[in-house]
C-alpha positions in Angstrom: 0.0 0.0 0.0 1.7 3.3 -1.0 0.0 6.8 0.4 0.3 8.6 -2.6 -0.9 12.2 -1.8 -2.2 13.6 1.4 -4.6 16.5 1.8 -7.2 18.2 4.9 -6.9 15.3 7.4 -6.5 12.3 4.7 -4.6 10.0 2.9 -4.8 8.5 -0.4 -3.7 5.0 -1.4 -2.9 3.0 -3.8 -2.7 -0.9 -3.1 -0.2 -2.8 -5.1 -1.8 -5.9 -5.7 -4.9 -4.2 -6.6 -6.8 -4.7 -9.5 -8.2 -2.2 -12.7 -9.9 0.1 -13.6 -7.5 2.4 -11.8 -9.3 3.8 -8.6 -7.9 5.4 -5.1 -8.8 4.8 -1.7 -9.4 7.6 0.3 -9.4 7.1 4.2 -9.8 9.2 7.4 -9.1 7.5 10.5 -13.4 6.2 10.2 -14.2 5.7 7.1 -12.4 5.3 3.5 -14.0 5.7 -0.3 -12.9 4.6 -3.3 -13.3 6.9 -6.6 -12.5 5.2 -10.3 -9.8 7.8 -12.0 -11.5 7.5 -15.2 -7.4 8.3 -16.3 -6.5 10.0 -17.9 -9.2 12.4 -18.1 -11.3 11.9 -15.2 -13.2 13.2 -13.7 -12.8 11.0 -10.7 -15.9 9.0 -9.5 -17.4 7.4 -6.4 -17.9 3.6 -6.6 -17.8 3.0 -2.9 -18.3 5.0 0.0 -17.7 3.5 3.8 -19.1 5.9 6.0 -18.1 9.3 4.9 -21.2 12.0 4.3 -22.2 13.3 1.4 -21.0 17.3 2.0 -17.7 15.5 2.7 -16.9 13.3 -0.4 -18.1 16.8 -2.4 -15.5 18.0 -0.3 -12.9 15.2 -1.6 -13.6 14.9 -5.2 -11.8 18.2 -6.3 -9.1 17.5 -4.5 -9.3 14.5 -6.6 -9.8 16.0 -9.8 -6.8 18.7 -9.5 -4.3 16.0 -8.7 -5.7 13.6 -11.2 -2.4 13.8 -13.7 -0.5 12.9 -10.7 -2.7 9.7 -9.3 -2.7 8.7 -12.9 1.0 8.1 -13.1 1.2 6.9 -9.6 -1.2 3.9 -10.6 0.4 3.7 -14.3 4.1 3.3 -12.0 2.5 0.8 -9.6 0.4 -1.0 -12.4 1.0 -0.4 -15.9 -1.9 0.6 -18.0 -4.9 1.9 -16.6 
């Protein structure tokens, strides 16, 4: 599991036997959600959410979106393609 960028109070990861399409986990200390990059022109998109509210994920996702380039080659370095 790498922590590939770190923003308000959480972390996003990147596991590296994880599987495509190319997503990110976002976790607090509570609760974690996982957006699809949609790489390499996003936007980013919620496929699962474990806990966190709504005005918080709409919160996360530009964070998301203006690091996208970034998470893109930090998946394509851990996993190849998208």
């Amino acid at each position: 599991m790498a922590t590939v960028l770190r923003f308000l109070s959480y972390r996003v990861v990147i596991y590296s036997n994880d599987h495509r399409p190319c997503h990110i986990h976002v976790m607090s200390t509570e609760h974690e959600a996982i957006f699809e990059l949609n790489c390499p022109e996003g936007p980013p998109s919620l496929r699962e959410n474990y806990g966190f509210r709504k005005a918080t994920l709409n919160l996360i996702a530009p964070h998301l979106q203006d690091n996208l380039a970034d998470l893109c080659k930090q998946w394509k370095q851990i996993h190849g393609n998208y």
